[in-house]
C-alpha positions as CSV (number, residue, x, y, z in Angstrom):
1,X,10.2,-35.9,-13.4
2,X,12.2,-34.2,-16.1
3,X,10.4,-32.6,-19.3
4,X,11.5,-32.0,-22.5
5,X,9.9,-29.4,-24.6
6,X,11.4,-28.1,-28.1
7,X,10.1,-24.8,-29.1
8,X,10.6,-24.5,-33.2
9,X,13.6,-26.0,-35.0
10,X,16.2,-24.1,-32.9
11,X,15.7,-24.2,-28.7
12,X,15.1,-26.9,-26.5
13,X,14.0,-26.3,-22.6
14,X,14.0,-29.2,-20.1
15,X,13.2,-28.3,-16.7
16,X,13.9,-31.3,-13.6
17,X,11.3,-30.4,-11.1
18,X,7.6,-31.5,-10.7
19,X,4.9,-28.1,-10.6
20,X,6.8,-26.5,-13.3
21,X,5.5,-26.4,-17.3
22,X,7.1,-24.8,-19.9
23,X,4.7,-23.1,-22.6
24,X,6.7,-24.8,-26.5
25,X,5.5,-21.8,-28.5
26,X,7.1,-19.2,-26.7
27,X,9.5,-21.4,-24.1
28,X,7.9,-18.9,-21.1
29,X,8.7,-20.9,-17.5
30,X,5.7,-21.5,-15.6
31,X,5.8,-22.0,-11.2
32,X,3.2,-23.1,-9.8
33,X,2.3,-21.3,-6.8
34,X,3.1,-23.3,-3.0
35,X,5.8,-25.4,-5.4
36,X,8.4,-25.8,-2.7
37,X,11.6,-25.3,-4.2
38,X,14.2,-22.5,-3.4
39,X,15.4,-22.8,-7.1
40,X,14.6,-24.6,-10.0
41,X,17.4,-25.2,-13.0
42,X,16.0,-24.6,-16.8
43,X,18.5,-26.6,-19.3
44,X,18.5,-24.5,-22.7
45,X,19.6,-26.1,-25.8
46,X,20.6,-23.4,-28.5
47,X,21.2,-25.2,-32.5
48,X,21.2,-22.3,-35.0
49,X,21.3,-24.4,-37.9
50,X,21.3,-28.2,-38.3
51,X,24.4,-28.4,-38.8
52,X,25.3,-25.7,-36.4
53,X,26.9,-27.3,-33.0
54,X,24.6,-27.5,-30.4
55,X,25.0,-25.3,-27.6
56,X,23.8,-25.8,-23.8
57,X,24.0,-23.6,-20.7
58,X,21.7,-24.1,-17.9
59,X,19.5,-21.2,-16.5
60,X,19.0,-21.1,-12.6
61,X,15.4,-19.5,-11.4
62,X,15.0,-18.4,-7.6
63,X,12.4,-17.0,-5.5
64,X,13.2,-13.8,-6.1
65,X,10.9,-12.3,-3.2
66,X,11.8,-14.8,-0.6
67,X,15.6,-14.1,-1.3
68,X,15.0,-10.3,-0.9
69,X,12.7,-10.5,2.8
70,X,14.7,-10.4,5.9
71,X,13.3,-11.5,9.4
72,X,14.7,-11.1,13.1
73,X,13.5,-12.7,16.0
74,X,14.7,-10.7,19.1
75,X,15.2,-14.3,21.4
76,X,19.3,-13.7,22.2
77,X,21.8,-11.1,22.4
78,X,23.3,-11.2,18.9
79,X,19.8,-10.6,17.7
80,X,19.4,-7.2,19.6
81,X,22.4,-6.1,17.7
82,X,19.9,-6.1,14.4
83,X,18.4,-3.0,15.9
84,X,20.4,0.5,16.9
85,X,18.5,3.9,17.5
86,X,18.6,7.0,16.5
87,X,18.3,10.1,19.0
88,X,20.0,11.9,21.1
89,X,20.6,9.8,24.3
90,X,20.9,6.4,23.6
91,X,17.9,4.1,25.1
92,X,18.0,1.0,27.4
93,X,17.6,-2.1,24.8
94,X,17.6,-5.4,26.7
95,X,16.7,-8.7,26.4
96,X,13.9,-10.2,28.5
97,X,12.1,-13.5,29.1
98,X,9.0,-14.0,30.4
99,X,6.7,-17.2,30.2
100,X,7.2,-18.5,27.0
101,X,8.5,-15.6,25.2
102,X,11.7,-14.0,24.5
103,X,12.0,-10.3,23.6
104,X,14.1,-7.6,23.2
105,X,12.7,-4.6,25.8
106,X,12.6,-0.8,24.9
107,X,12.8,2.1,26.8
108,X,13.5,5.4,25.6
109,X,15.5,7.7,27.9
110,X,13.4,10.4,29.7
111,X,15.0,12.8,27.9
112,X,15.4,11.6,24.0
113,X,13.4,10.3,21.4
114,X,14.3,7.1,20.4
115,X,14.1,5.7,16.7
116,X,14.6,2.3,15.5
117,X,17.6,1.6,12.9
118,X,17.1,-1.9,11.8
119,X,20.2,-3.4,10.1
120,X,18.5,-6.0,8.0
121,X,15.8,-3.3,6.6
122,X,16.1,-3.1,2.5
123,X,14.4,0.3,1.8
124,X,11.2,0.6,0.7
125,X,8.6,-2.1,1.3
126,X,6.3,-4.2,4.2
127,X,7.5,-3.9,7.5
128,X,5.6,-6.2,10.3
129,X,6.6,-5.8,13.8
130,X,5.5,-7.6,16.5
131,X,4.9,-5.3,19.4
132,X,3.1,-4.4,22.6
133,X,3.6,-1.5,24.9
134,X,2.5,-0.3,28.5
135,X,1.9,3.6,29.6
136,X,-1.5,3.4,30.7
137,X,0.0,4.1,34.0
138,X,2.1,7.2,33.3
139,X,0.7,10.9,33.4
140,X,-1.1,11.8,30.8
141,X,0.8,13.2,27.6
142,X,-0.4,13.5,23.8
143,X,2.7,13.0,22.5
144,X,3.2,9.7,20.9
145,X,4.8,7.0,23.0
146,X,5.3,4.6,20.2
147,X,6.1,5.4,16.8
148,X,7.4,3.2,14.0
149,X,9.9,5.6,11.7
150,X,10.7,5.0,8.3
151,X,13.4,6.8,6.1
152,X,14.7,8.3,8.7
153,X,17.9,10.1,9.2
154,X,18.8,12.6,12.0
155,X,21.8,15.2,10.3
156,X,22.6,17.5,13.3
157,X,19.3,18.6,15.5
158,X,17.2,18.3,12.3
159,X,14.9,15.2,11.6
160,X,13.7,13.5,8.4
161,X,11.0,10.6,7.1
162,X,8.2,9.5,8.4
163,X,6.6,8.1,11.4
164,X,3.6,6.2,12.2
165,X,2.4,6.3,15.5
166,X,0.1,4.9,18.3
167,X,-1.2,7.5,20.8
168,X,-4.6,8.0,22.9
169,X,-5.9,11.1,23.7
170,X,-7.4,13.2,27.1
171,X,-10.9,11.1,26.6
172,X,-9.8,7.9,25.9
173,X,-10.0,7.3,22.2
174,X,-7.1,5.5,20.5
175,X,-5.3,6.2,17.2
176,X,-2.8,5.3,14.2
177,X,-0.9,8.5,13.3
178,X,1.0,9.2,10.4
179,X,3.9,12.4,10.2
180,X,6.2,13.6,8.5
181,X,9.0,15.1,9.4
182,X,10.4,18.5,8.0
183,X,13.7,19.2,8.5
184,X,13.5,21.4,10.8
185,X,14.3,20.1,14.1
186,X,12.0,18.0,15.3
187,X,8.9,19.4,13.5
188,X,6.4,17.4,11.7
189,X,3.2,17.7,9.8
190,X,0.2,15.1,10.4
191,X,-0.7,13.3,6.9
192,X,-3.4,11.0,8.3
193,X,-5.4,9.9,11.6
194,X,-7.7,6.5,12.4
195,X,-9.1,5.7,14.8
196,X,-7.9,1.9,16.2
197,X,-9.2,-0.2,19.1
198,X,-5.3,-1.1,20.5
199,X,-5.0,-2.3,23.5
200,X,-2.2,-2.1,26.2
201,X,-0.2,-5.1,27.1
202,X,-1.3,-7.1,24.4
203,X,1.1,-8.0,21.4
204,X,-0.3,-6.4,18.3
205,X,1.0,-6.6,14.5
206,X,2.3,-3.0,13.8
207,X,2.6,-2.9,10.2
208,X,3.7,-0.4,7.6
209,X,4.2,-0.3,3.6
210,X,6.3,2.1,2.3
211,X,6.8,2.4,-1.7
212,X,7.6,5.8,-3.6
213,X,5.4,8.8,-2.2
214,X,2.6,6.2,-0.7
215,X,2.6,5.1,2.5
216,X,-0.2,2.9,4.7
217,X,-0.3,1.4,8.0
218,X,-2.5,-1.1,10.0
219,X,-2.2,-2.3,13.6
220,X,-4.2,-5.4,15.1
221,X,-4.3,-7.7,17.9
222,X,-1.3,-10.6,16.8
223,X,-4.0,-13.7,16.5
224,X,-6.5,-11.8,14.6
225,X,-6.5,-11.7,10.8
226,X,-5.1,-8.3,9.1
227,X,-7.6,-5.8,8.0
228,X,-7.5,-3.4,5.8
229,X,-4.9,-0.7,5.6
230,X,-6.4,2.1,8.7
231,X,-4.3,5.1,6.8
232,X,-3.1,6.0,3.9
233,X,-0.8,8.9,2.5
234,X,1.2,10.3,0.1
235,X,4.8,11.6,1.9
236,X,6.8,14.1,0.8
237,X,10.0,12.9,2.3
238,X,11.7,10.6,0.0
239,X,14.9,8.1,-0.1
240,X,17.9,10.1,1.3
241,X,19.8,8.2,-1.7
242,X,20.5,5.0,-3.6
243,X,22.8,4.1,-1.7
244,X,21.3,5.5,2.0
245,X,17.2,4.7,2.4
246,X,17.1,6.2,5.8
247,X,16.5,4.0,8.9
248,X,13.4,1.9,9.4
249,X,12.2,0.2,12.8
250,X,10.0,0.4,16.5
251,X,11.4,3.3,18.7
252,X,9.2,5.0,21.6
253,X,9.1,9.0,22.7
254,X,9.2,10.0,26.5
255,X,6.6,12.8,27.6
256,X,6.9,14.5,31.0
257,X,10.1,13.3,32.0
258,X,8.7,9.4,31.9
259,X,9.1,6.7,29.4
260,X,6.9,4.1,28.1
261,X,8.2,0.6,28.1
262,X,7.8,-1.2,24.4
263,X,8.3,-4.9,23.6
264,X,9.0,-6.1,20.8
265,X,9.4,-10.1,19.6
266,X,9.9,-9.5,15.7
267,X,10.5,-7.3,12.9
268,X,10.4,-8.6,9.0
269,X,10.8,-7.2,6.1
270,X,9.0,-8.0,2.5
271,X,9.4,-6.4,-0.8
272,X,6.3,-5.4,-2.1
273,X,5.0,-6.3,-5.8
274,X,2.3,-5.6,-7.2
């Protein structure tokens, strides 16, 4: 139901949506929270004087945060070409079906790192992907089969950003990772280490926040409830620019000439306020 409120002799608001209040003393616009509208117009009526002419415009309010987040379900072909990779051999990217699930199917070539370049990422903020991976049965390797990059940006054999990775070491135990890269080649420098109970085969939230020089990751089981952030760091490496934030998305590294096979269903993307 429509509302009129004047504020003093001189503005009048009038809103036309139910959940939404506007304060007369200071003519601040108050949402409440779960109302479900994707906009909501504010009619202002401006009289400097009373003998002034009125004047009207109307005001249009959006959700700014839902317009900003981005979302891709990898369930057809046009969907798969959201994501490219980085490296230096291109990787096999396909689309897959199996039960009642649709995916797009990763596997980095034996020979080349492969990072994930999603084209609906915005820069800094939450990234959830929904992931699960398999290389229980290769040989052994401590490098890091799966590895979620953000900012990052390959110029000639040098590499830059961050990475947050899921690895297991020679006795068993099973860990989030965050790097950095250096710039020099394809050096990094560990920032911070947890230790995670992931499982293989099983689709698990991989997610990571990225704002300024802080960045925190978490990975859990997808029907579980999120915990708390598992690590926490401050990164060195920077936006490339304003108008280039470096690439953000899953991508998978081979070890001993073999290559781990990485699923993934979904990738979003939220801007994060605080």
């Amino acid at each position: 139901m429509a509302e009129e409120v004047t504020t003093g002799a001189t503005l009048t608001f009038m809103n036309d949506g139910d959940g939404i209040t506007i304060d007369p003393a200071t003519g601040a616009v108050n949402i409440l929270s779960g109302a479900e509208r994707s906009s909501i117009g504010v009619k202002v009526s401006f009289q400097a004087t009373e003998d002034a002419e009125a004047q009207e415009f109307m005001v249009a309010i959006t959700d700014l945060t839902a317009a900003k987040s981005a979302l891709t379900s990898f369930d057809d072909e046009a969907s798969l070409a959201t994501m490219n990779y980085l490296g230096y051999l291109a990787p096999e990217w396909t689309l897959v079906t199996e039960g009642e699930h649709t995916f797009g199917r990763l596997i980095p070539d034996s020979n080349s790192r492969a990072h994930g370049d999603w084209s609906r990422a915005m820069g800094d903020g939450l990234y959830r992907c929904l992931v699960r991976w398999a290389w229980d049965d290769l040989e052994y390797s401590l490098d890091r089969r799966f590895s979620f990059g953000a900012r990052v940006a390959k110029v000639g054999a040098d590499w830059f950003g961050i990475r947050v990775d899921a690895y297991e070491n020679s006795i068993g135990e099973r860990k989030l990772h965050l790097r950095e890269y250096t710039g020099e080649k394809g050096k990094t420098v560990a920032l911070a280490t947890a230790e995670v109970g992931w499982e293989h085969g099983e689709w698990q939230w991989f997610e990571v926040e990225v704002l300024g020089d802080t960045v925190k990751a978490r990975l859990y089981p997808e029907t579980s409830s999120a915990p708390d952030w598992q690590v926490t760091a401050t990164t060195s490496q920077g936006e490339l620019s304003e108008l280039e934030s470096g690439a953000f998305g899953p991508g998978g590294f081979p070890a001993l000439n073999e290559s781990p096979v990485i699923d993934v269903r979904e990738i979003s993307y939220e801007p994060v306020i605080h």
